[in-house]
N, C-alpha and C positions, 0 to 999 in steps of 0.2 A: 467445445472440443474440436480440434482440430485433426484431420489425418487424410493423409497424401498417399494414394494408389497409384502409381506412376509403373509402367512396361509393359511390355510386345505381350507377354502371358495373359491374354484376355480370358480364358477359363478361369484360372486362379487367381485375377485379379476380380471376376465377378463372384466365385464364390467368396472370397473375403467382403466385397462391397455388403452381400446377402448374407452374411454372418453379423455384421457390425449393425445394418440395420436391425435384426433380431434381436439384439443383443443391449440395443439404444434405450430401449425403455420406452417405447411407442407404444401404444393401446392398439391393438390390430384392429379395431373398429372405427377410429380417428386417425390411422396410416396415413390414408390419403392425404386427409384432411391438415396435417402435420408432416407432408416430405411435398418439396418442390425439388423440381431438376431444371437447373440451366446449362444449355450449350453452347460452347463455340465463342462466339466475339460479345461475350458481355463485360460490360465495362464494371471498375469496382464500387460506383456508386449502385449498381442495381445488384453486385452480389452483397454490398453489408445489407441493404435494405431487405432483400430475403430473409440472411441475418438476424435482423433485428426485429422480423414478427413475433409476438410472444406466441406461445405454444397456444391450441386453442382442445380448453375441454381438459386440457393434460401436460405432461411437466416437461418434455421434450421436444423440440422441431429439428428436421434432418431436412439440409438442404445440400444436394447434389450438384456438385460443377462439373458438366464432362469434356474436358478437351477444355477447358479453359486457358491452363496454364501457357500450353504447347500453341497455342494460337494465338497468347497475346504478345501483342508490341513489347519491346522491352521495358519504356517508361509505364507501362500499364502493367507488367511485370510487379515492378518496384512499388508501382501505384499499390496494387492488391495485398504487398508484404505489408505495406504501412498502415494495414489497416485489422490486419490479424486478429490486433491484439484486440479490436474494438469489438469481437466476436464474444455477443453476449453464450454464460455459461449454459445456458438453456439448451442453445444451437449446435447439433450437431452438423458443420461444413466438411466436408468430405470433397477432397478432391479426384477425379477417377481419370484419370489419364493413360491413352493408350500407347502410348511412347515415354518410353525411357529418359526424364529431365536432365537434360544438364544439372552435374554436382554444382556449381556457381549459380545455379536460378535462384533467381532472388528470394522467392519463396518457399526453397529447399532451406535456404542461410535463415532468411525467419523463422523457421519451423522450429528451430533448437531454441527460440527464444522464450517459446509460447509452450511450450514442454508437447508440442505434437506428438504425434503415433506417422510415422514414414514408414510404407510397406515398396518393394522393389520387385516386381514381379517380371525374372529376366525370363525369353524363351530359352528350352532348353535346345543347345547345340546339337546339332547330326551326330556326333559320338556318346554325345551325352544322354539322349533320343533314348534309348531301350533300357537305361536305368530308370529313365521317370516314368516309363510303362510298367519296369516290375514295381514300384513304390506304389504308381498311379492302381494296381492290382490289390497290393497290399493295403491298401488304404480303404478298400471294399470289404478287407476280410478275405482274399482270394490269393492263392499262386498261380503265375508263369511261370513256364520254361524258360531260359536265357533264349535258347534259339526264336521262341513263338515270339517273344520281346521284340527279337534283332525284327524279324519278319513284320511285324507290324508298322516297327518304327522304319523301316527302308521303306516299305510300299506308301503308306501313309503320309510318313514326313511330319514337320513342324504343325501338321493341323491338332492344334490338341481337343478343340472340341468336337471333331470327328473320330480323333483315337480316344478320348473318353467315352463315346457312344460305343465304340465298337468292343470298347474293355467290358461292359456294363452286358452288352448282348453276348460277350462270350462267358460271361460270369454266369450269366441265365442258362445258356446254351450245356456249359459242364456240370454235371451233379456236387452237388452242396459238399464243399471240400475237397472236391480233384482237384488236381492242377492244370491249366489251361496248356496246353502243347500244340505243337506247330500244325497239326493234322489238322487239332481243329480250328487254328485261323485260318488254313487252306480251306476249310468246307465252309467256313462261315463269312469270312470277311472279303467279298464281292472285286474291289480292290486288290485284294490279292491275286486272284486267279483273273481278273481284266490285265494287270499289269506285265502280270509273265506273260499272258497270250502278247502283248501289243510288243516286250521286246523278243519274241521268238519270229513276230511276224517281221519288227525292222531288223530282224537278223536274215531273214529271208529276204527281204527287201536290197540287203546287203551285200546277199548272196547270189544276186539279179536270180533270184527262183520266184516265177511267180506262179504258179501252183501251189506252193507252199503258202504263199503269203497270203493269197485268195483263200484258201484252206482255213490260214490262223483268223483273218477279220471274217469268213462267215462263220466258226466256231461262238465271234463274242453275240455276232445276231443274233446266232442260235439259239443264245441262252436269254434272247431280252435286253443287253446292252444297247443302249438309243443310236443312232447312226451319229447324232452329233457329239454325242461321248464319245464317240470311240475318235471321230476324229482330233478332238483336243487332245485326246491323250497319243492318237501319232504326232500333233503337234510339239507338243510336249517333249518327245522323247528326242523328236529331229534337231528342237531347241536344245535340249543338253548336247546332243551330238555336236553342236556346230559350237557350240561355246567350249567343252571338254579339249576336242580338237583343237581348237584354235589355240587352246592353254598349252598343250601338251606340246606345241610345235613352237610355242616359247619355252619351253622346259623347265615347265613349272611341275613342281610332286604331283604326287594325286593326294597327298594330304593336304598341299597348300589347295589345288582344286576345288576339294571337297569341304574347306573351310571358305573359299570366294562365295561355292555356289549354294555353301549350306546345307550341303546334300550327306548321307550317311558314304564317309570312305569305300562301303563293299559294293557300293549305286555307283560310285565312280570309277571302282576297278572293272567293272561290267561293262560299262560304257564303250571306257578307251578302249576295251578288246572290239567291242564292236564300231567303234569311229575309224579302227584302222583298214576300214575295208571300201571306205569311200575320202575320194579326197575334199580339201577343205572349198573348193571350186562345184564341186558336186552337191555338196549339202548345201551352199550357196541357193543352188538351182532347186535344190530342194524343196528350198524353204520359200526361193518363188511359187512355186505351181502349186505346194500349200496354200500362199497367199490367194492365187488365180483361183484356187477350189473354194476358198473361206467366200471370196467374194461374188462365186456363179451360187451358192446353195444359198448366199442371201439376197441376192435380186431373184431368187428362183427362177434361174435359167436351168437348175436340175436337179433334182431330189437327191438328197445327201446318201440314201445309201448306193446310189448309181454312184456319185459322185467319189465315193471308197471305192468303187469295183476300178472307174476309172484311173483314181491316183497308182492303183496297186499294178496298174500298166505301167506309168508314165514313168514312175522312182524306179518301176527294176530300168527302165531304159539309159538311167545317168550312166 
């Protein structure tokens, strides 16, 4: 049997890989013994030979190829389609690829020949983002609120196996059959309340206040945030700053934006209110002294939390 795991949705393309295996007819005592995994640059004389082991002890073998496809040559492409068919019925070959195949790979075109199983597991887009939160909910057995949804899925983003942990803790967190509400991904999901602090702080930042700003970054200490966290995440934010701006001063939407950058539209309406309060010369410089900070706390020329007291000087000064 053949069957092709192909895209960006790495959660839901691992739980399908772990359902198929289950479901193969594998003796859970001879698993091992019966699943090889190959990665990366194998050629297809050593994938039919996997292939072709007979099962041992028992009436299935599963052999895994990850990233085979997307990795090889084209003529090694072609080479691997021609050989498909030589896939004794024993053998379960499973392709697991973490990028999206070209509809023309050769091995997509063989796949209709051999009656394969092709699964497509696209990520879901920044708009699309807070429906597969409530789905991702209901698939537990649990309700969200639209709003706790949006909330997760703007702070969060594209990580789905970070927002399936966080669904799973807040499923635990609410009594057996409430619904999950915004309150409580404020109280529970750490990301959240880091996030708002880091843009209240580049608002102040913005606002050349730096009491404020000194204020917002010793609140994330306060609670335990690592000094090197917090700086990625002023990284982070100076980064959409200077990208957002840069869009916006070509007079591009914020929908077209918010599809370049893949970001949820309500993340890029926020933004541009706050990019307009530094010019695109200034976040330039920004993103210098960022640079100069990233590079003194790793030759430890200064301990990363001096090294935030210091930046929260030098930005209100642009």
């Amino acid at each position: 049997m053949l069957i092709i795991l192909h895209g960006e949705n790495a959660l839901q393309r691992r739980e399908a890989l772990n359902a198929i295996v289950e479901q193969s007819g594998l003796m859970p005592d001879l698993r091992d013994m019966n699943t090889e995994v190959l990665e990366g640059a194998v050629s297809p004389g050593q994938l039919l030979g996997a292939c072709s082991i007979m099962p041992f002890l028992g009436e299935v073998r599963v052999v895994i190829a990850r990233d085979v496809l997307a990795k090889a040559r084209s003529e090694v492409a072609k080479e691997i389609a021609d050989l498909l068919a030589d896939v004794p019925p024993t053998t379960y070959l499973i392709f697991d690829e973490d990028k999206t195949l070209p509809k023309r790979h050769p091995v997509l075109t063989a796949a209709g020949k051999v009656e394969a199983q092709v699964h497509h597991f696209e990520q879901p887009n920044a708009r699309d983002l807070p429906q597969w939160v409530r789905e991702r909910v209901a698939m537990y057995g649990g309700e969200i609120e639209p709003r706790a949804a949006a909330i997760l899925a703007q702070n969060i983003g594209a990580n789905l196996l970070l927002l399936d942990q966080e669904i799973r803790k807040l499923l635990l967190y609410v009594e057996e059959g409430a619904m999950i509400r915004a309150e409580d991904v404020q109280v529970m999901v750490p990301y959240v309340q880091s996030a708002d602090v880091i843009f209240q702080m580049v608002d102040a930042l913005g606002q050349r206040d730096p009491r404020r700003a000194a204020t917002d970054l010793h609140r994330l200490l306060d609670v335990g945030e690592h000094p090197l966290g917090i700086f990625g995440m002023i990284v982070r934010q100076f980064r959409l700053l200077m990208q957002i701006r840069w869009m916006s001063e070509r007079h591009q939407t914020q929908q077209q934006i918010a599809s370049r950058l893949k970001t949820h539209p309500f993340v890029v309406r926020k933004v541009m209110g706050q990019a307009e309060r530094f010019t695109l010369e200034q976040l330039r410089e920004a993103y210098r002294i960022l640079m100069e900070a990233d590079l003194s706390i790793k030759r430890g020329e200064i301990p990363a939390e001096t090294a935030l007291d210091v930046l929260i000087a030098e930005l209100t000064r642009l």
